[in-house]
C-alpha positions in Angstrom: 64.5 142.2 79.9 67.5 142.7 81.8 68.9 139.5 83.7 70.7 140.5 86.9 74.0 138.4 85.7 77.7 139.7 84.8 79.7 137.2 82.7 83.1 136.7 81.2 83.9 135.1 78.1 87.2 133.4 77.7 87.5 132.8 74.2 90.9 132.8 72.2 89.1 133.0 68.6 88.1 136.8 67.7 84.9 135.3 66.0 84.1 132.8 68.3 84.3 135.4 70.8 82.3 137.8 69.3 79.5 135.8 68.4 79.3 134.6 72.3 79.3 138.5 73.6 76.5 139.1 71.1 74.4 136.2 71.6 74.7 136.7 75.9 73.9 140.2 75.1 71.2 139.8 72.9 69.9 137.1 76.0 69.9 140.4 78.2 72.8 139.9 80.5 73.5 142.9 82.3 77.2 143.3 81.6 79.2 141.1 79.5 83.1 141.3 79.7 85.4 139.5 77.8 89.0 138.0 77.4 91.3 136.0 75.1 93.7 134.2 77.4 93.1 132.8 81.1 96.3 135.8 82.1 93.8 138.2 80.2 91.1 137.1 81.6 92.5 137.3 85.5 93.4 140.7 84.8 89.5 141.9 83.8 88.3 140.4 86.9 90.8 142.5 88.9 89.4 146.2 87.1 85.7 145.0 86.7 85.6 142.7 90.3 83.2 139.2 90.6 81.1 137.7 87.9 78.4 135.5 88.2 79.4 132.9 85.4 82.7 132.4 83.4 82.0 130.9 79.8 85.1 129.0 78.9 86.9 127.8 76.1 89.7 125.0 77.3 92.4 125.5 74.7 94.1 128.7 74.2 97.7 130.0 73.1 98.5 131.7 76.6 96.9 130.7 79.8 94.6 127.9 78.6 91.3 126.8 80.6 92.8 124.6 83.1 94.9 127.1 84.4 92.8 129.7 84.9 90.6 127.3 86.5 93.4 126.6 89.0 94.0 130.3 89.5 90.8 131.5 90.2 89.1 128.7 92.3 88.1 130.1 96.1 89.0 133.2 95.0 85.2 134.3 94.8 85.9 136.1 91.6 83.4 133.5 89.6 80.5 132.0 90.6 79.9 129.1 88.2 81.6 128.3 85.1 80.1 127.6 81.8 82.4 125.2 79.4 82.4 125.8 76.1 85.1 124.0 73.6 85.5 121.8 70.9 87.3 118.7 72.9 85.9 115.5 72.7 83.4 114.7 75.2 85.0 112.7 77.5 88.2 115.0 77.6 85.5 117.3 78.8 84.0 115.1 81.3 87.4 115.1 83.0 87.2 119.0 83.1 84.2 119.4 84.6 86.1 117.3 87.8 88.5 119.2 87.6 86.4 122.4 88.0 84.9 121.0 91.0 88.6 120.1 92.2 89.2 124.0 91.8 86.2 124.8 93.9 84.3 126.3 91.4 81.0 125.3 90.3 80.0 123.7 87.2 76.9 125.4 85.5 76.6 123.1 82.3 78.6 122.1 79.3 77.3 123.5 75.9 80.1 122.7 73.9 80.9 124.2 70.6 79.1 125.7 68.2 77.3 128.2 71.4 73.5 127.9 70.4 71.5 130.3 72.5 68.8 128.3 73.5 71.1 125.8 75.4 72.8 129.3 76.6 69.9 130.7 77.9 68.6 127.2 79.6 72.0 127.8 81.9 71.1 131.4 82.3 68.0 130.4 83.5 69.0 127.8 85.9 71.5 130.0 87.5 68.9 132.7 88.5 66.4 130.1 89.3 69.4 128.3 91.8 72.1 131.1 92.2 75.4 130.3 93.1 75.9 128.3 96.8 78.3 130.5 98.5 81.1 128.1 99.2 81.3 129.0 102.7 83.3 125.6 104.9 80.7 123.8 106.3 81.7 124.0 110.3 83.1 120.1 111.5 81.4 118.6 113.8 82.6 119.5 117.3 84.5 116.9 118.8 84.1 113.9 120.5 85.8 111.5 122.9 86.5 108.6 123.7 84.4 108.6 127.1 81.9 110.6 125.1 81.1 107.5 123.0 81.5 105.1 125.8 78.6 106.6 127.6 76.3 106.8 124.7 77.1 103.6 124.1 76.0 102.5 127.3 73.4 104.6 127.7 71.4 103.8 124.3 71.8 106.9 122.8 73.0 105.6 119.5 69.9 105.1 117.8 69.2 102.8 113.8 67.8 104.4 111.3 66.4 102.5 108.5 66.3 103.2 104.1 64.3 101.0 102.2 65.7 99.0 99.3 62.8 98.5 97.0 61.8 96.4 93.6 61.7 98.8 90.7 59.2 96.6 88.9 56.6 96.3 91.6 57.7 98.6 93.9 57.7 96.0 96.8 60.7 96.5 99.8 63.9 93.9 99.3 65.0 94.6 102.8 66.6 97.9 104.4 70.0 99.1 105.1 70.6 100.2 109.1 72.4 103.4 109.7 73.3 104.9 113.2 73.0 108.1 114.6 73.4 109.6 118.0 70.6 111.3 119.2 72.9 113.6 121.5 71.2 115.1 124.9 72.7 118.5 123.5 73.7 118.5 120.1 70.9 116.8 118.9 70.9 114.1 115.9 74.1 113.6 115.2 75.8 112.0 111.7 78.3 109.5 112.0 80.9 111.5 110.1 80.9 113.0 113.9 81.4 109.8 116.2 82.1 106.9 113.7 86.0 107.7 114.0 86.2 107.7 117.2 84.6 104.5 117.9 87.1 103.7 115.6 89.8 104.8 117.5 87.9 103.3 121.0 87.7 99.9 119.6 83.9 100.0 119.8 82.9 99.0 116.6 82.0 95.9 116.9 80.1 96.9 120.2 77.6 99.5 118.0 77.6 96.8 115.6 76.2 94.2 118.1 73.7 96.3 119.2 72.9 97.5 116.1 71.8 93.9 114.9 70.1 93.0 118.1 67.6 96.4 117.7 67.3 95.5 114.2 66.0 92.1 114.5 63.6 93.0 116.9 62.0 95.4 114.9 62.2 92.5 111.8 60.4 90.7 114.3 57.6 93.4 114.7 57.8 93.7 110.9 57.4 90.3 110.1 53.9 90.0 112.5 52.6 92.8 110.5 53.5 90.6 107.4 56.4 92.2 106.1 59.8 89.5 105.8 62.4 92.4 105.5 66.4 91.7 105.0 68.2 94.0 107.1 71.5 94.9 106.4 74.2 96.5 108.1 77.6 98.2 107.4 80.7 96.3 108.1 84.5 98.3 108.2 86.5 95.8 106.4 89.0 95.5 110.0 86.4 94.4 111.8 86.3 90.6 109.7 89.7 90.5 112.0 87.9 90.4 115.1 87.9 86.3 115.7 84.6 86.5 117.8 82.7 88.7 115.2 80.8 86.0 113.5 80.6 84.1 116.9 79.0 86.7 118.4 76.7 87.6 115.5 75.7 83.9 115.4 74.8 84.3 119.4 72.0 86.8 118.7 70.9 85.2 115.6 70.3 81.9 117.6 69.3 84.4 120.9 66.3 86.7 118.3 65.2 83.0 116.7 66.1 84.4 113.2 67.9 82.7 110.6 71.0 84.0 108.8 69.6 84.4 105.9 67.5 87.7 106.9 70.8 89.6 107.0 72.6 91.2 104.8 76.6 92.4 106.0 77.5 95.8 103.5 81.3 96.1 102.9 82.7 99.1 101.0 85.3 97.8 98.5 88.2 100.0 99.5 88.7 98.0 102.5 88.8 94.9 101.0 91.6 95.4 98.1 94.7 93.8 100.8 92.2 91.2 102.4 94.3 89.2 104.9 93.6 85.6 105.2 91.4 85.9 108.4 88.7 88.2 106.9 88.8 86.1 104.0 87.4 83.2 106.7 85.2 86.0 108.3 83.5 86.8 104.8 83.3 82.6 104.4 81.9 82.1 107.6 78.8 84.9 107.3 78.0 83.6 104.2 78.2 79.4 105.6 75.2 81.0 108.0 73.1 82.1 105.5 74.1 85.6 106.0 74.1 87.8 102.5 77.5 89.7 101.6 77.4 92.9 99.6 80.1 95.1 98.4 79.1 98.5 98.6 80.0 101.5 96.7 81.3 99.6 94.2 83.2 101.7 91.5 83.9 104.3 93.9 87.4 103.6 94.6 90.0 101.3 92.8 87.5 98.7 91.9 89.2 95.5 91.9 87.6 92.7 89.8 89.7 90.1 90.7 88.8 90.3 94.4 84.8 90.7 93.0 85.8 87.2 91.9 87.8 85.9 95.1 85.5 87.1 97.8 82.1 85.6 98.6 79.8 88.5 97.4 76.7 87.7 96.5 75.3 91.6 96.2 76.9 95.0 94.4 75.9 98.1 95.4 76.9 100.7 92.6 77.8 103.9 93.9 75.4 106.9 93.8 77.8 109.0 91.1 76.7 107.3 88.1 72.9 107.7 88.4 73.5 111.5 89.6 75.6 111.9 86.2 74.5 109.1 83.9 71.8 111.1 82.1 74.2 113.2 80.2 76.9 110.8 80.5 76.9 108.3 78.2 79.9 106.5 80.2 78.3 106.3 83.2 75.1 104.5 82.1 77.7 102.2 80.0 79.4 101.5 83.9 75.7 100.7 84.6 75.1 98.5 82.1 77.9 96.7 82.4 77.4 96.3 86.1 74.3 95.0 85.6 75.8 92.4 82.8 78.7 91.7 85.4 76.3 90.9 88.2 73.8 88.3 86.0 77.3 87.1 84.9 78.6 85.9 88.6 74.8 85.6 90.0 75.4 88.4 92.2 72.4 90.8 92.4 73.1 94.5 91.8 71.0 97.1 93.5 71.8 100.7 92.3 72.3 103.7 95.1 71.1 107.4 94.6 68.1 107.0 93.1 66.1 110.1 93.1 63.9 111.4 90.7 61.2 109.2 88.7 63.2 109.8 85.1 66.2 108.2 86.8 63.8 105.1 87.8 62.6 104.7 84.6 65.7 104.8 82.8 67.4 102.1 85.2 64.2 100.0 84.5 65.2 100.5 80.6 68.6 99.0 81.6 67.4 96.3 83.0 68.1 97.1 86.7 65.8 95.9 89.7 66.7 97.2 92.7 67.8 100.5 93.9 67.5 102.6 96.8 67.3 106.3 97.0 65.1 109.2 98.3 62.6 109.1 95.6 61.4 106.2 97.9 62.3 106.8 101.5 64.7 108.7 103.5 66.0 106.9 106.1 63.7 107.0 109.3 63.5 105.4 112.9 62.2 102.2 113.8 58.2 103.4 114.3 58.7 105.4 111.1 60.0 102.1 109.0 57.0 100.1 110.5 54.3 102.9 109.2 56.1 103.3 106.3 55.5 99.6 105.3 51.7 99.3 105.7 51.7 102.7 103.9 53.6 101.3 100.9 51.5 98.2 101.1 48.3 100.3 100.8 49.6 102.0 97.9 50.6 99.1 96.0 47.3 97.4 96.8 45.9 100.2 94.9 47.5 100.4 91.9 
C-alpha cells in the first residue's frame, strides 16, 4: 500500500540514514528523499519542492537541526517534522519549542534507534490529521473606545460560566466567569477583541462590577435550586490600584445579601511580580471579607515563589501546558506533583486547568490532585445553560 506522503531524511550517519530510507520505504511512503546536512538538505527541497514530513537528526557536521529548523520555518517547504537524535530527553524537549518557535509543526519524537512501529504510528497520525495549513488567523476587527462604552451601557457584554469540578466525586467547586460581547453584527465576540480596549478606556473595573452583580444573581437562582456555587472572576493585577475596588465590590456583596466568602478573585501571576504596596492592601482587604484569592496560570510566566509566599493566596491554578504535555513528559507531571506538594505545604488548594480527556483525569487523580477544570467537563456556557447544566450533573451523579 502506497501512503500519499513525501518525506526527507536529514541524517548525517550513512547507516543511520540508510536504515531510515529503507524502513520509511518498506512503510510505503510514496517518495522518500534524503540529505546529510541541513545546507544539503535545503537544496533537495529546492529540486524536488514540499514534503509532507522532515525526519531529523539534531546534530550534524554542517548545518545541524536547529538551523535548518530556523531556515525552513513559514517557508511551506515542510509540513511537520519528525525528531529523531540521540540527545538526552530534555535537550529534546527544548527542541520540540523551538520547532514550534520556527513555525513548523511537531509530528512526534521517536528518538534514536528509529523502530518502525513508533515510525509508522506518526505516519499514521499525519494522514489521519494532515498538516494545518499555517494560514494567519485574521485579528479581530477593531474596536473603540465609544464602541465599548455603548456595549457597556447597553448590556451587551454578556458572562459565561466553566465549571470547576471535584475529581473524586465529580461534584462542582464553583465556576470561573468569563465575558463576551454578544455584538449586534459581529456576533459573539472573545475578549482578545475588546478586553484591551477597555483597558485603554479605563472600564475595567466597570465590566468587572457588572460582572459580579450578574453573577451573584444567578448564584442566587443556583443556590434555590440547591446548588451553593463559588463564583470567581478575573482580576488584571492594576486594577488592586483602584482605591474604591473593594469598596465597591463590598457594596454589592452587602446590596445581593451574599457573603464574601462565595467569591473567588483569579489573578494571573505575571501581574503581580512588582506588586506595589496598595495592591498588596487590595489583595488583604478581599481576603479580610471572606473573599477567596487565586493565582492563576501559575507557572506560566516567571513564577515567583517568594511572592506565592508574600501574597494572600489561598488558591493555584496551574497552567493548562503541563496536563496537555505531561503524559510524555516526565517534567511536567514532576511540575505537577510538586505543585500539588507546594499547595498542601502553604494550605493553598491547587486546581489544575486544561483538563480534557478521561486518561488525563485519571492520571491527576493518581497524583493526588482534586480539582481541575477543563472541557472534558463543560465548556463554558451562559447563565440558563450553567443552571441546566447543574441539575443535569446532579442527576448523573445521583446515578452512579
Amino acid at each position: 500500500m502506497i501512503l500519499p506522503i513525501r518525506v526527507l531524511v536529514l541524517e548525517d550517519h550513512p547507516f543511520v540514514r540508510a536504515v531510515a530510507v529503507k524502513m520509511l520505504t518498506q512503510l510505503g511512503c510514496e517518495a522518500v528523499f534524503q540529505a546529510s546536512d541541513g545546507e544539503q538538505a535545503l537544496a533537495v527541497l529546492d529540486e524536488v519542492g514540499a514534503v509532507d514530513i522532515a525526519l531529523c537528526d539534531l546534530c550534524m557536521e554542517g548545518m545541524d537541526g536547529l538551523e535548518f529548523f530556523r531556515q525552513v520555518g513559514q517557508s511551506g517547504l515542510v509540513g511537520s517534522i519528525i525528531i529523531s537524535s540521540s540527545l538526552s530527553a530534555d535537550l529534546r524537549r527544548a527542541v520540540r519549542q523551538i520547532v514550534a518557535l520556527s513555525g513548523l509543526r511537531l509530528l512526534g519524537d521517536v528518538g534514536k534507534p528509529l523502530h518502525p512501529q513508533a515510525l509508522g504510528q506518526l505516519l499514521e497520525k499525519h494522514l489521519i490529521s494532515p498538516r494545518e495549513e499555517r494560514v494567519p488567523q485574521p485579528a479581530p476587527p477593531p474596536v473603540c473606545a465609544n464602541e465599548v462604552r455603548h456595549a457597556l451601557h447597553d448590556g451587551q457584554f454578556q458572562p459565561y460560566y466553566q465549571p470547576k469540578v471535584d475529581l473524586l466525586s465529580g461534584a462542582v467547586c464553583g465556576v470561573e466567569v468569563l465575558v463576551r460581547w454578544n455584538h449586534p453584527f459581529r456576533g459573539l465576540l472573545s475578549p482578545v477583541a475588546f478586553l484591551p480596549e477597555l483597558e485603554r478606556a479605563g472600564l475595567l473595573d466597570s465590566l468587572l462590577f457588572t460582572q459580579i452583580d450578574q453573577a451573584l444573581t444567578l448564584q442566587r437562582q443556583a443556590r434555590e435550586q440547591g446548588f451553593a456555587v463559588n463564583v470567581a472572576f478575573n482580576l488584571h493585577a492594576q486594577q488592586l490600584a483602584n482605591p474604591q475596588l473593594v469598596p465597591t465590590i463590598r457594596g454589592i456583596l452587602a446590596l445581593q445579601g451574599t457573603p464574601g466568602s462565595s467569591l473567588t478573585f483569579e489573578l494571573t501571576e505575571s501581574g503581580l511580580l512588582e506588586a506595589p504596596a496598595t495592591s498588596l492592601e487590595s489583595l488583604v482587604r478581599l481576603r479580610m471579607m471572606g473573599c477567596q484569592l487565586s493565582i492563576d496560570d501559575f507557572g506560566a510566566g516567571f513564577s515567583s515563589l517568594q511572592r506565592l509566599c508574600q501574597l494572600p493566596f489561598n488558591e493555584i491554578k496551574l497552567d493548562a501546558e503541563f496536563v496537555r504535555t505531561f503524559e510524555d513528559q516526565p517534567r511536567c507531571r514532576a511540575v505537577i506533583s510538586s505543585t500539588l506538594a507546594l499547595g498542601e505545604a502553604l494550605g493553598m488548594s491547587v486546581v489544575i486547568e486544561g483538563v480534557e480527556t478521561e486518561q488525563q483525569r485519571q492520571q491527576l487523580l493518581d497524583l493526588g490532585c482534586t480539582q481541575a477544570q477543563g472541557y472534558l467537563f463543560a465548556r463554558p456556557m451562559s447563565g440558563p445553560d450553567l443552571l441546566r447544566w447543574l441539575q443535569a450533573s446532579a442527576l448523573a451523579q445521583q446515578k452512579t
